[in-house]
N, C-alpha and C positions, 0 to 999 in steps of 0.2 A: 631493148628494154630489159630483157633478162641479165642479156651481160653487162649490162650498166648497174643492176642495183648488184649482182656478183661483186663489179671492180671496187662498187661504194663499200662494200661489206668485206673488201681488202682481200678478197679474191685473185689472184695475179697467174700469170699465163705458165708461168713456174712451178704454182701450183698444184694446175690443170694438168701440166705432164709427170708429174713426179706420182700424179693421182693414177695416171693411165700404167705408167711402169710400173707402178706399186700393185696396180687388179692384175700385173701378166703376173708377177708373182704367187699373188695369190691367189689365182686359177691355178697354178700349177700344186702348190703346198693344197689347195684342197682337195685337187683329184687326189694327190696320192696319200692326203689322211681319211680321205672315202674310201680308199683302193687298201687300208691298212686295217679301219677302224668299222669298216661293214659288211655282212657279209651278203652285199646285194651284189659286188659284183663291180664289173666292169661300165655296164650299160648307166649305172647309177652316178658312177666316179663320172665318169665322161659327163654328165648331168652336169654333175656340180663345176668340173672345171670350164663348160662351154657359159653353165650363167654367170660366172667370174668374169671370164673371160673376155665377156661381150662391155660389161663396163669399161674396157681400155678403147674405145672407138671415140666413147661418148665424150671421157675425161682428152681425149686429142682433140676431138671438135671443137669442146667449152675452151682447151689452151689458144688453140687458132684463133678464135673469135676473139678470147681477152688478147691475144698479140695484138691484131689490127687494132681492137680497141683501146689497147696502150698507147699504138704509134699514135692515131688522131687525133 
């Protein structure tokens, strides 16, 4: 249901991964403008680039799921 109103909303599996490679990047540029621009430290940078980080899982699930729903 979800990735059908996605695909209607031109959503496409292209999308989804260019989304996922785009959050590794930006987990990485965030730790190290946390690691630049705070002086909380390491503990904090590490923060920022794991919750980044974690949207590239999601944006590979949603591409996989728009492929198969491409093919059928």
């Amino acid at each position: 249901m979800i990735i059908k109103k996605l695909h209607e909303a031109g959503v496409r599996s292209d999308h989804a991964y260019t989304a996922a490679v785009a959050s590794i990047g930006l987990s990485f540029l965030s730790w190290t403008a946390s690691m630049k621009a705070e002086s909380a430290g390491t503990d904090r940078a590490d923060r920022w680039g794991i919750f980044v980080g974690e949207w590239a899982p999601t944006f590979f699930g949603l591409g996989l799921a728009l492929a198969q729903y491409e093919k059928g």
